[in-house]
Structure formats: C-alpha cells, structure tokens
N, C-alpha and C positions, 0 to 999 in steps of 0.2 A: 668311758670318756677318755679323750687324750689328753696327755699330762701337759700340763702348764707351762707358758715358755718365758721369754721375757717379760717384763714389764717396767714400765718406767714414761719418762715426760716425753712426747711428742717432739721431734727435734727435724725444723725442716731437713730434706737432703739436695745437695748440694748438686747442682747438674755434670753429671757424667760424661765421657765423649762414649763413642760405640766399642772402643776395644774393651775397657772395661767393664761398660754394660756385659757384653757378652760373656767378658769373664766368670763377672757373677752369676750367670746365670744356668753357664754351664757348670761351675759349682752347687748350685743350687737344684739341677736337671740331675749330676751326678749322682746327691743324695739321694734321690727316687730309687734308680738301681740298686746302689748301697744299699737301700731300706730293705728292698724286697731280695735280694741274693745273701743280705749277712744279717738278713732280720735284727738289724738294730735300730732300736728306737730314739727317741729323741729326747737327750738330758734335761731337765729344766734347769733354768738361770734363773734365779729368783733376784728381785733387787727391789727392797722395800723402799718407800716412801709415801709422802701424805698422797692419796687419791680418793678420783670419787668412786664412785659402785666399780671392783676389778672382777676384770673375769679370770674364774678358776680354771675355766677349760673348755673345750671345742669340739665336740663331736661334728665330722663332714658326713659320716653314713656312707663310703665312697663302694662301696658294695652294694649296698640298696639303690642309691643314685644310678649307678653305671646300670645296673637293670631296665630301669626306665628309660635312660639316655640310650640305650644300647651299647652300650660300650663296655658292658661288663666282659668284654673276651683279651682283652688287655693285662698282660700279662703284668704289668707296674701293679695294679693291684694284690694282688696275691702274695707281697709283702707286707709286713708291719706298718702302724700307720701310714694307709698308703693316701697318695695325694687323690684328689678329685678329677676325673674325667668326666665332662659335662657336654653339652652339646647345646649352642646357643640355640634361640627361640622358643625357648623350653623352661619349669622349672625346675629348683631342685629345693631338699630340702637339709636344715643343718640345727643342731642344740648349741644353746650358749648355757653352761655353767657359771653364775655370778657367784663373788664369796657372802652374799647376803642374799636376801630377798627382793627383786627386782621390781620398783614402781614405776610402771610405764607414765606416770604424769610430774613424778618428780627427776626420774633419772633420766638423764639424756645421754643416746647411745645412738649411734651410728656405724653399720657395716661401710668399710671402702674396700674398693677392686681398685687395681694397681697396674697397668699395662707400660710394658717398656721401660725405655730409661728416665730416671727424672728429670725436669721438675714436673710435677703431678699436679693436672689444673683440670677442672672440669669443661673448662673453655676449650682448651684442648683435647679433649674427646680422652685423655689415658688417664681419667679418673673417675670412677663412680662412687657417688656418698649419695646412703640409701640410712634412713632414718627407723630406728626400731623402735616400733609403737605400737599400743595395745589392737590396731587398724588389723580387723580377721580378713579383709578381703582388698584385692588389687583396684587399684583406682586408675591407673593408667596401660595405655592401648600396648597389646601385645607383642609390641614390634618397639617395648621401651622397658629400662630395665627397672624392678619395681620389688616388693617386699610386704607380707603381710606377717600376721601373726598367726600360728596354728595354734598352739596352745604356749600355757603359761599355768607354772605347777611354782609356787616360793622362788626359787633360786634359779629355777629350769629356766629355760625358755625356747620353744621350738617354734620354728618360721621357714617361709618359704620365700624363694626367690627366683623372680622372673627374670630369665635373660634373654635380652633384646637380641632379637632375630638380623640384628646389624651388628653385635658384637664381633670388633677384630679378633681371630684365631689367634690363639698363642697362649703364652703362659703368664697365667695371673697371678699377683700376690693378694690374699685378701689380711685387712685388717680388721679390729674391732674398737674405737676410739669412744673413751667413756669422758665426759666432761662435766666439770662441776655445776651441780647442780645452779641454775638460774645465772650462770657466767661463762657465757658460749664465747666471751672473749678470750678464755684462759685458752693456755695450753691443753689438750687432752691429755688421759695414760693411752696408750696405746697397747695393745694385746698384737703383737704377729702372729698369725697362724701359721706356723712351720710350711705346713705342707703346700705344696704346689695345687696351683688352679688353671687345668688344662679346660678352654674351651672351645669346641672344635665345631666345623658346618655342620648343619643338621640337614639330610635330607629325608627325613621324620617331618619336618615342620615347615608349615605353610609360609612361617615371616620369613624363611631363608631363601636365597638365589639359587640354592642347588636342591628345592625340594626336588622331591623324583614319587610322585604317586602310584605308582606297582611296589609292592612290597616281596614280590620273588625280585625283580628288577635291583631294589635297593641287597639285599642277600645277595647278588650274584655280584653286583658292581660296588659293593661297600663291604661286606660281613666276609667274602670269602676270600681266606685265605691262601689257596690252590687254587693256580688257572693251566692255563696254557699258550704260550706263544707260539705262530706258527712262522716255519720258516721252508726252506728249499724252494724250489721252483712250482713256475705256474702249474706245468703238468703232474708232479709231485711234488705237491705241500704235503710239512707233517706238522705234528702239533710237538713242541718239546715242554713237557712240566716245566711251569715254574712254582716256586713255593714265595710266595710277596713275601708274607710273614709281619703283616703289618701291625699285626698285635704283641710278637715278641717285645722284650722289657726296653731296649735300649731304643728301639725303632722309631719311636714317638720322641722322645727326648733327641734323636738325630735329627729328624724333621725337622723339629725350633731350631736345633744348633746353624741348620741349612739357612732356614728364613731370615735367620737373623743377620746372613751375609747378603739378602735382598735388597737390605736396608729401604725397604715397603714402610711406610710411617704407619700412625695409627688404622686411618683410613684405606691404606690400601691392604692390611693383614685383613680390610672386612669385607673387599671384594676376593670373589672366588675367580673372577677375569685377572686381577694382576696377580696373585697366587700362584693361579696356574702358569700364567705366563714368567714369572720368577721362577715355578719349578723346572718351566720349559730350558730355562739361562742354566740353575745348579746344580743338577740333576749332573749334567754334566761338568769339565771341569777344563776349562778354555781361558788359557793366558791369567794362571794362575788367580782363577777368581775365589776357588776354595770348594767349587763343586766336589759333587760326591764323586764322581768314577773318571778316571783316567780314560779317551779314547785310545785305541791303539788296533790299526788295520797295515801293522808289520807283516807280523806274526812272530814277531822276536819280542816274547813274554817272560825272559828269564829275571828279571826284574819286581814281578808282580805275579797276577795269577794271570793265563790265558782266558779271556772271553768267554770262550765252550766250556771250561771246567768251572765256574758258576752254576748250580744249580736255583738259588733263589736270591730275595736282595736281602735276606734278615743277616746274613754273613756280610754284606756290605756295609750295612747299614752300621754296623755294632763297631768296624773297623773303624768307619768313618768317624763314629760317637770316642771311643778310645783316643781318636788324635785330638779329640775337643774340637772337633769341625773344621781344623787349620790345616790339615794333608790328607787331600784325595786318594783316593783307592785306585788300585793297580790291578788291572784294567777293565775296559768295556767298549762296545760297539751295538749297532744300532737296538738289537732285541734285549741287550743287557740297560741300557739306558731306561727304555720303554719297561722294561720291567719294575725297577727302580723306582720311576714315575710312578707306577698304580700305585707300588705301595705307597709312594708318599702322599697320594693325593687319597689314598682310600684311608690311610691312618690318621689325615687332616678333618675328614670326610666326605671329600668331595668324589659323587661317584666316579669311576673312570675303569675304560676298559682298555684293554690293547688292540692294537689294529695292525695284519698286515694287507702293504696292497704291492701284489706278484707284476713284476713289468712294473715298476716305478719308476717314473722321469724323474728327473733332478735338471733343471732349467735354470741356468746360472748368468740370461740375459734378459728376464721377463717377456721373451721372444713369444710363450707359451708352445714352444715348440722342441722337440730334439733334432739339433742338425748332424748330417754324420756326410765327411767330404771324402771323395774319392778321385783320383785320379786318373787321366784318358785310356791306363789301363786296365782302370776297374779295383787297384789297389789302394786299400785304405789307405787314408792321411790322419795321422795324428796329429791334436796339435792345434789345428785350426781353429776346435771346437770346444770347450771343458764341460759339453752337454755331457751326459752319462744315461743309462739306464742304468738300474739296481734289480736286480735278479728279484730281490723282495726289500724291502724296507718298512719298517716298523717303529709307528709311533704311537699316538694316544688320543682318544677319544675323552672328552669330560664332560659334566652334567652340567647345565646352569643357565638361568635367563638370561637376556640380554637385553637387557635396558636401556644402552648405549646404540642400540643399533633399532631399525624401525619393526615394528608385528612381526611373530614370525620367523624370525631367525635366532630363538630360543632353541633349548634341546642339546642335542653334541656339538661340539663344539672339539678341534683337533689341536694337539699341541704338539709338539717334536722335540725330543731334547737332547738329539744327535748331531751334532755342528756341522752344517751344511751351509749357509747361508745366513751373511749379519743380516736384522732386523732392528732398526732405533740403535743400529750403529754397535751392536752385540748379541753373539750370537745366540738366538731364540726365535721360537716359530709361537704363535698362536696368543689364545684363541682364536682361530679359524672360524665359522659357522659354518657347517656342514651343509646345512640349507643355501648357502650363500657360495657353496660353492656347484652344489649341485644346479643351482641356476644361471653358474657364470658371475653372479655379482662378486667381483674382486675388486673394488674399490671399496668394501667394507672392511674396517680391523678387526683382526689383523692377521695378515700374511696371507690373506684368501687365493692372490694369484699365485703362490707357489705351490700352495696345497691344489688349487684346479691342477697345474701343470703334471704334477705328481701322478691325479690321476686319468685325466683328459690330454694329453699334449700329442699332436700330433706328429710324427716320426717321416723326416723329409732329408730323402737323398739329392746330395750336390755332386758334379761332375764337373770336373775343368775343363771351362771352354772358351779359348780367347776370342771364339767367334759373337759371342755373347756381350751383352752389360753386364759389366763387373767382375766377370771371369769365369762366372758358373752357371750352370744349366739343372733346373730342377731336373733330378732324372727320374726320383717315384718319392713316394708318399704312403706311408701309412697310420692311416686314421683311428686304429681300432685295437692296436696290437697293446699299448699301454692300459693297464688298469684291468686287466678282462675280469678278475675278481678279487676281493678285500674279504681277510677272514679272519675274524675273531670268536670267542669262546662263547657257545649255545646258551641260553640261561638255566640253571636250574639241570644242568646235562654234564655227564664228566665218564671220560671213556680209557679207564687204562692203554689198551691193548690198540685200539685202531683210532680215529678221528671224527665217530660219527657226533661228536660233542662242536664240530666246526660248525658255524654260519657267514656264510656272503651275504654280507653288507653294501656292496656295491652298489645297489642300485638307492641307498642313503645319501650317494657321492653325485652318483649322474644318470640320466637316464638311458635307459637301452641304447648299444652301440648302433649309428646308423641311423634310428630315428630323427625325424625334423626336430623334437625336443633337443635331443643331443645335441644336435649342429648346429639349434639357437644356441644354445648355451656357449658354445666352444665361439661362434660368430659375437656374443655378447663381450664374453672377455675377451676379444680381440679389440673388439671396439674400445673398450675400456682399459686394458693392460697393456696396448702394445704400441707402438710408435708405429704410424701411419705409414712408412718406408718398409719396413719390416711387414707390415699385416698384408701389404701391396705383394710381398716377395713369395710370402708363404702362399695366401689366399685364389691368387689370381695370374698368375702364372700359367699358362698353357698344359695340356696336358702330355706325357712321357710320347715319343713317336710310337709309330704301330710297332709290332713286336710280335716273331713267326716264329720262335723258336721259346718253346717251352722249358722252365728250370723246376725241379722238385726236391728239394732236400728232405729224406725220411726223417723225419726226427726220432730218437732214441726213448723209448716209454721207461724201459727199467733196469738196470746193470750194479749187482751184485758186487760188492767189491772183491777184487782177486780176482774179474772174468774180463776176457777179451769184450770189444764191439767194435763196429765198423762205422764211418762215416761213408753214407753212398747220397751219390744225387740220380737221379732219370730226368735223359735231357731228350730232346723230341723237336727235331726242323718239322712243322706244320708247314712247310713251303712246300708244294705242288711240284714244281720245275726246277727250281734255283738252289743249287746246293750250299752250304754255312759251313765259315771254318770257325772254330770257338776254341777261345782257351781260358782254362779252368785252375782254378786253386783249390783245393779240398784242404783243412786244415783243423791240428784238435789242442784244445789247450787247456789246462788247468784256469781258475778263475775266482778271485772273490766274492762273494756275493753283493759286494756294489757296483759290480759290473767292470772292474780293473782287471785287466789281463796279468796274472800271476805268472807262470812258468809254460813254454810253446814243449807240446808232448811231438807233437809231427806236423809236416807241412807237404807235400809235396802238387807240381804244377804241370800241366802238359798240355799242349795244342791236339785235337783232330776234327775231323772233315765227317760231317754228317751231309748223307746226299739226302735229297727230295724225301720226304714222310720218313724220315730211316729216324731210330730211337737208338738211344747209346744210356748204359747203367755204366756210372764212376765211385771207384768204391776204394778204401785202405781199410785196413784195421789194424788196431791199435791194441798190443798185447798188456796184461799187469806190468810186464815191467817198466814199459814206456810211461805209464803215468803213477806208477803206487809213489814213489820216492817225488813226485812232484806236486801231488794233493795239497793244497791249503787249505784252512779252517771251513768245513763242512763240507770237502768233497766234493766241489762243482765243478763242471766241467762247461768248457763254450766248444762246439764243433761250428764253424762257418764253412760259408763256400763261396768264392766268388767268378763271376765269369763276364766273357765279350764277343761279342760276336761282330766278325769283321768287316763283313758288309755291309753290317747296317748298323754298326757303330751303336746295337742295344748292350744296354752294361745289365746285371742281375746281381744280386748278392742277396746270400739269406744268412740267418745262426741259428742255434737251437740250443739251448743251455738242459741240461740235466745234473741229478745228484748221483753221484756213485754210493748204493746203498750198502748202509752197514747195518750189521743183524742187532736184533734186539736183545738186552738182557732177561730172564726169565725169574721173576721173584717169586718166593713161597713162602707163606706164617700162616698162622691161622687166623680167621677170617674174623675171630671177636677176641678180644686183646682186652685183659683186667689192669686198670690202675694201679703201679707199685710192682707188677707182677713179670719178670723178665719174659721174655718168648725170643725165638728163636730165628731171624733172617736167614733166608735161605737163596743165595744170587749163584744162579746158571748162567754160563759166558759158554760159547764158541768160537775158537778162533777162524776166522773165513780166509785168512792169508795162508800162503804156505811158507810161511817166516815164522825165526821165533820172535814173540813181544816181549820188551824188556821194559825192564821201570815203571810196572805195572800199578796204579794205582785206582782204587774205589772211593769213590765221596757219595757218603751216606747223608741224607735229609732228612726229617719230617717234623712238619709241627705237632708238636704235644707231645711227641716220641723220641727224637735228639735233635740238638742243634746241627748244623753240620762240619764234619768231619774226615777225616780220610784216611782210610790203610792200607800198606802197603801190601804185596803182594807178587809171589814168587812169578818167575819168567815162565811164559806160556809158550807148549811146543808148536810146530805146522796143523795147523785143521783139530788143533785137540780143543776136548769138553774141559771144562773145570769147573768146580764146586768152590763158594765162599762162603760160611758160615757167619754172620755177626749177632749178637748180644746184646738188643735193646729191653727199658724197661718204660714202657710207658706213664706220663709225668698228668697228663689232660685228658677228660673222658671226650667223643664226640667221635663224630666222624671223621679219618684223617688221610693221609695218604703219603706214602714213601717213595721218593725218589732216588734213586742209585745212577752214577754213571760213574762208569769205567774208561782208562786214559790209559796209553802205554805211549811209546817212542814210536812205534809203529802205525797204531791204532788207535786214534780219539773219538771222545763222543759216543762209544756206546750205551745208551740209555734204555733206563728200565722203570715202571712206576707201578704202585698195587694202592687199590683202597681197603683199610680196615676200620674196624667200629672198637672202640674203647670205651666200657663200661665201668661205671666209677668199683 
C-alpha cells in the first residue's frame, strides 16, 4: 500500500491565473522524475482531526494498469510510487485502505478527478465526482465516466473505474472525499493522492477519435520507439534513424509542460484535432511562444546544437523539461521538428507517422502554383516570386476521425510544425485530411490548400515580355515534377544497413501523375482555392511557341564525397535547313535543402552556332576543392542550366539537385546483450577526404542502452581507417537499436545504426 498523505477539512481553492497553474504543475510533473531517478518516496503529513471514515492509503497498481493500458514501456514508471499512466476509454483499477471497516450504506465517499486550473465544477467539464458504493457493476454508457465495486474485504476496498472515451488528455489530480455520515452539507476530509493521473488517447479503444483497428499498425505508429526519417533528394533518399524516445522519464512530463502553453481549455485537451494542431504551433518555437525547438537554417549553430547532430527527440525533450517549458531548444529544422512531433504525439497517444515528400512546393500566394521569372535572356530573376521548391520537406501524418468534416475524410490526417506559413494568424498547419486533399477538396479545415500545393502544384515558367498583358509570357509549365513520391517508415520492417524499410505514400496524396483523376483534382482546387485572375493565368494561357532545338541536362545519379563531376548538357538543332545560335549558362552550387541557393561553386557562359541536324555536348567539371569548403548542412548540391536561342526567341532551363555522398559508419557488439552486463561498442569510420578532420566528435544513442551522449575524439589523418571503442551496459530488455554519428570541422553527418536484442 502507499503511505498516507495529507488529511484534513475540504477547503475550496481559490482560482489561479495560468502562470501559476503551470507552476504547480510543473513542480508536481517534476516530482514523477525525482521519484523514479532518486527513488524517493513520499513523507506523510499527518494532521489529526474529528473526521468521518479516513483513508489510510491508496494503492494505484500503476504497473498492472499500464499492462493493460499499454503503457507499461514508460519509463516514469519504474520509480517508487510511480504515478498512473492510463489511457482514456478504458478501465482501470485501484484499492482504497480506510482506518476502519468500510459500510457502503452508512459511509459516504466519493472519488474526484481534478483537470486544470481551478475553480473545479462539474458544469465545467474539469471535475469528475464518482460515488463509491457497494454497485459491482457499470451503469452508465461507455463513452462516460463511471465506477463500480470489485471487491470489498473489512477495510480494503477495490473498485474499478471507467474513463470516458472523451476525457481531456493531460494530468489529473485524483482525490478521495469522505463525508459525514447523513450530512452531505458538511465539509468533507479530503485524502490527496500524491501521485499524478496521466490520461492519454487511446487507440486501443473504440469511444476514442484516434482508435486505429490494426494492431501491427498501432506497434508501428504508437509502441515504437526507433523510426526513421528520410531525407536527400528525389533520386537519392536515404532514411536517417531517428530514436523518438517517447517513453523516456522526462518526455511525457515535457508534453504537458508544452500543452499547457496551448492554453486548449477542458474541451479542446479532448479533441485530438486541436491537440494536434497545437503540437503543429509548439513543437516549434516562433516569436517567442515557448515552443520546444529553436528553427535555424543559418548554419551558424555555435550557440546551440546544429540540427544534423541531433540524433533523437528524448535529448530535446528532457532540455526542454529542465527550463520548466519557459526556453526553447537550440536548434531545429524541418526533419528535427517532425521528429519531435511523433514523439509528442505518439507519447500523448495519438498515432502518428513521419512523412517526406521530395520536390515540395511551398506556395506563399494560394496561386496553387510555383512561379519562377525569367528574363528576355533566359536569366533567372529573383525576387519576383517567394514561391520555393524544397529538395524534401518533412512533416506529419496523424490518426483520427473527423467529425467536423463530412463521411470520409477520417483516417491521416497532416500536420507540419515547421513555420512556413501563418494559419488563424499563427504559425501552424493542420489537420489536413489527406483524403481531402487527394480529391482537391481545400475548402475543408485546415490548411488543405497548402498541403494540396505541397504536393500537387504545378511548376510555371514567366518570361519578360512587354509585348504581352502584364509583362509576361507563359513560356513552360510543368505539371508532374512536384511530389513524384512521399516516404515514410514500412510497418512492422526496420533496415540497418540500406532503406528497404521505406514506403511511398503518395499515391494516399493524389492520384497517378497525368491521369484525368489527377487533373480533376488539381482543376477542383483551382476552382476552389484560387482567385479567378490567377486560375485564367495559369490554366488557359496558350501553349509555349514550336521549339527545334533540343536541351538535355544529364543529371548526376551518385558522387562520393572528395570526387570530381561534371555538369554536361546535349543540345540538338532538329532544324532541317536553318542554322540556331544559342547561348548557354551551365552552373553548380552548393544548396539547402529548402531549396535556398547557399554558396555559387562555378558558373561559366558562352554563345555557339549549331548548323542544321548538328548536335553539340556542354560540359565543366567541378573538382573537391571547388565545392568541399562550400557544402551546407547535408551536402546538396543544385547543378542548372540555362539557355536561348536566337531566332526563335525559345528560352530552356532545367536543374537537377543531388547529395554528395558520405560513407557510412560500421558498428559491432554482439548480437544478444544481457541486462546489467557491460558489452563492448565497436564504430569503424573512414575518412573519404584527403584532409585531416579535427574536432572530431561521436554521439552515441540508444534506448534502453544509454541516453545520449558524445566523445570526443582525436584528429583523423587523409583517407585513414580508425577504430572507437565505447562501453555501454544495458539498463531495458527488448529489442533496441544504436545510433552513432560522427561530426568533425570537416565532415558532418556520418551515420551509423545496429539492432540488438537485450535479455533480461
């Protein structure tokens, strides 16, 4: 049994404003850790006075509960009296020790739940008073919250309790209010139960909005803790581990600390639509709102940690928890956001996955379109436009019905917690309906036209022409190149070494490029999203003049960091008679992956004369040192080409983005790992530069195995192997998986992951 805590006369509480509320509560969140990291328990205060029947003490069973709730992987547990993790729509069960012998017809006793700040009214939805009586079985509908009796031994008394499949998420206080017999006017004694009353979405259970009926489904989008986000370009995506960690101690208690800056009232802690879209706002951390992660697409990190050296969000999350939820974390961008997100939303329990989609539009006029202007000599114009493509962008998928919207557009649902664009005048995206975008419907909430744009927007070239209205001449169009595929993590599948654990999703978003489906779709939300000036501009517009002179830019498949490539085009007069003069731009540049032009590696331009059927190859190459010392955060690279042709005033321009690859780290242990029992990390590095790396650093992960960490690590010479030993002891039996990446001044980003099994 747990030891006894206060007791004493019922005394209303006074209403709070929210700073305080929070205060307490993160003192209150705090003691959970403190419980389980310094295994201390809880003093009793004893304070006599005349009362009726008191309770001696409270067993919550928070070990056997979380079993059934599923929630037993939580590491808050695994301290001294640990609090309750319960999962609404569901019961649980608990023992009441009285200091006599309990008469369910003389003694009047009453359990309360306690949500939020006060005053506590049941008219107000943040109270519930549930009466304890000899009644062995529920009387009221499962989607309300309810109480019976399971057994009753003298003094004992064990009971179950129903909770309503609309319970607001968050942390509850529960009480036990004993009242004088036959004078339910008095005051009560009140019994606090120390411990916290987490209760989270269940998609286990049918009363909730986020059930999810696949149960590998719910394991893969709730239970698991290792995913992977994928990042690089459309022609090379890779998957980079991430470790959520959404069961470590602090992570749950960071959550609340986050929600509680939503300021979501009763009712909206108990939809999973404004939830989500609250995690969409604080997730991240825009104009000082108290969000969890700093954005930052400098790349001047000296401040905080860089973006790529994140391996998972349990290390965020725990920072975030330590400032009391009042100073964001240093830093994050779009796949650090998204990662964030799962966990928060998978440790609330709302399923959720990550999503990338390669070729992302970012549409900043609801044009549903990306416009990109050029000039009468085929030179880009910046400036004109704040449309963008993103190399990849990654956000979030989430489980949940949709009752606000018509049949139908249940299911995933997208959320983004990257600050791109205000929504209700602050920056958040979603829920989206994924169904609702896949059909074009973007008049449904929320955010549906941006998320279509994202992955549907067609790609339309302008050309200065004062011979025209308005100044510009469509000169091309492409319908097909945004979105080609969206990938996230397989279920039930997890691949150290290569990616066969990825799945496209895309066709969840739209349907096959080119089909009549598709072009309704794309025609719907025009109709719908776009001012009728605008949809005239894009839509109906004449087609680009004829065009005899062929452009091909090779695109670049794969390049090895430290090795040379070329940028080449083949160009091709299909004119019979008539000879073309063409002038050309070939150029290669460094890039981040939202599509911002970082640092110009090379350019160079030049005019020539292709006679009748005559074919001409244009080509430079770009050596390591023209772009090693110019790389930004993940090594992308934009090659373009532009070109004109003079007699027939056809303009061309193409680009082709790739990753400059870096080699993988090589891990070794042994393959079944004993609880308690040290084993030995074994991380193989090559350097692929022919530089030395200085300031050489490794950051170690795993769940159940260590938190994460980092060591340093001597200067590595030109092209040399090296060996790092580390010294973990496994703390969790189960399945797990170890993440390492390696960081120098030279060379970031090197990543490395193993799965091992840990028996207790």
């Amino acid at each position: 049994m747990a030891r006894p805590n206060n007791f004493g006369r019922y005394t209303p509480l006074e209403t709070t404003n929210d700073d305080a509320f929070r205060r307490d509560q993160y003192s209150r969140l705090r003691e959970d850790i403190d419980r389980k990291r310094r295994q201390i328990g809880v003093q009793p205060n004893l304070r006599v006075g005349p009362q009726p029947i008191l309770v001696q003490g409270v067993e919550l069973y928070p070990r056997e509960n979380a079993k059934l709730h599923n929630t037993h992987q939580y590491e808050l547990l695994d301290g001294k009296d640990s609090s309750l993790i319960i999962r609404r729509g569901q019961t649980f069960y608990m023992a009441i020790r009285f200091k006599k012998t309990f008469n369910p017809v003389l003694d009047s006793v009453r359990l309360h739940f306690e949500f939020g700040p006060p005053p506590y009214l049941m008219q107000k939805g943040n109270l519930i008073s549930l009466p304890i009586t000899n009644q062995s079985a529920f009387t009221r509908e499962k989607s309300m919250w309810d109480v019976r009796t399971h057994q009753h031994e003298g003094a004992i008394i064990t009971i179950d309790v129903q909770v309503a499949g609309t319970a607001p998420v968050g942390v509850w206080k529960m009480k036990i209010l004993s009242y004088v017999p036959g004078n339910l006017s008095a005051e009560p004694s009140v019994y606090e139960i120390p411990q916290n009353v987490y209760i989270l979405f269940n998609p286990w259970s049918k009363e909730d909005t986020v059930f999810l009926d696949k149960e590998d489904a719910r394991r893969e989008y709730v239970l698991n803790d290792v995913g992977k986000i994928f990042v690089g370009t459309q022609k090379e995506p890779r998957g980079r581990r991430w470790i959520y960690g959404q069961f470590a101690d602090s992570v749950l208690p960071a959550a609340m600390l986050m929600l509680n800056h939503s300021k979501l009232d009763y009712t909206g802690r108990a939809s999973p639509i404004l939830v989500s879209r609250a995690i969409s706002k604080l997730v991240n951390s825009e104009n000082d709102d108290k969000g969890i992660v700093v954005g930052n697409w400098s790349g001047m990190y000296d401040d905080g940690m860089a973006p790529w050296m994140w391996t998972g969000s349990a290390a965020i999350m725990d920072e975030y928890f330590k400032n009391g939820g009042e100073q964001s974390v240093k830093y994050g961008q779009c796949w650090v956001f998204a990662g964030v997100a799962t966990t928060v939303c998978r440790t609330l329990g709302i399923p959720c996955r990550t999503v990338t989609n390669f070729v992302s539009a970012h549409d900043t006029d609801r044009s549903l379109t990306v416009d990109k202007y050029f000039d009468e000599k085929g030179e880009k114009i910046e400036g004109v436009s704040n449309d963008s493509i993103w190399n990849f962008h990654v956000w979030n998928d989430v489980w949940m019905s949709r009752p606000d919207l018509p049949p139908g557009y249940g299911g995933w649902q997208s959320i983004d917690s990257t600050p791109q664009e205000t929504s209700g005048n602050v920056f958040q995206m979603g829920p989206a309906s994924v169904e609702a975008v896949r059909r074009g419907q973007v008049g449904f909430d929320f955010d549906c036209p941006f998320v279509f744009a994202e992955v549907n927007a067609d790609i339309i070239k302008w050309t200065r022409d004062e011979t025209v209205e308005g100044g510009w001449r469509k000169a091309a169009s492409d319908k097909y190149k945004i979105g080609q595929f969206m990938l996230t993590k397989k279920i039930g599948v997890d691949d150290d070494i290569g990616d066969t654990d990825a799945e496209n999703i895309v066709a969840e978003y739209k349907d096959q490029e080119g089909t009549v489906e598709e072009r309704m779709a794309v025609l719907n939300a025009a109709r719908y999203g776009v001012a009728p000036s605008i949809r005239y501009a894009v839509y109906d517009m004449p087609p680009p003049e004829a065009e005899d002179v062929t452009f091909d830019l090779m695109e670049i498949d794969q390049i090895m960091i430290g090795q040379p490539f070329s940028v080449t085009v083949k160009v091709r007069n299909k004119n019979q008679s008539e000879m073309r003069t063409v002038g050309a731009v070939l150029s290669a540049s460094t890039v981040y992956y939202t599509g911002v032009l970082a640092r110009k590696v090379t350019r160079q331009r030049g005019n020539f004369t292709l006679k009748p059927n005559q074919s001409e190859v244009l080509s430079i190459t770009v050596t390591p040192d023209d772009y090693l010392d110019k790389l930004v955060d993940y090594a992308m690279m934009k090659i373009y080409a532009i070109a004109t042709v003079q007699e027939t005033q056809q303009t061309w321009a193409e680009e082709d983005d790739f990753t400059v690859q870096k080699p993988k780290l090589r891990l070794e242990s042994p393959d079944v790992l004993r609880v308690g029992q040290e084993f030995q990390l074994v991380i193989h590095l090559t350097n692929p530069l022919n530089r030395h790396l200085t300031d050489c650093l490794f950051t170690i992960e795993g769940p159940g195995l260590s938190g994460p960490y980092r060591v340093k690590f001597r200067d590595i010479g030109p092209l040399q192997s090296v060996v790092h030993i580390e010294r973990l002891v496994p703390q969790r039996p189960g399945s797990r998986v170890i993440v390492v990446n390696f960081s120098s001044r030279q060379l970031i980003e090197v990543l490395g992951s193993k799965h091992v099994n840990v028996v207790a």
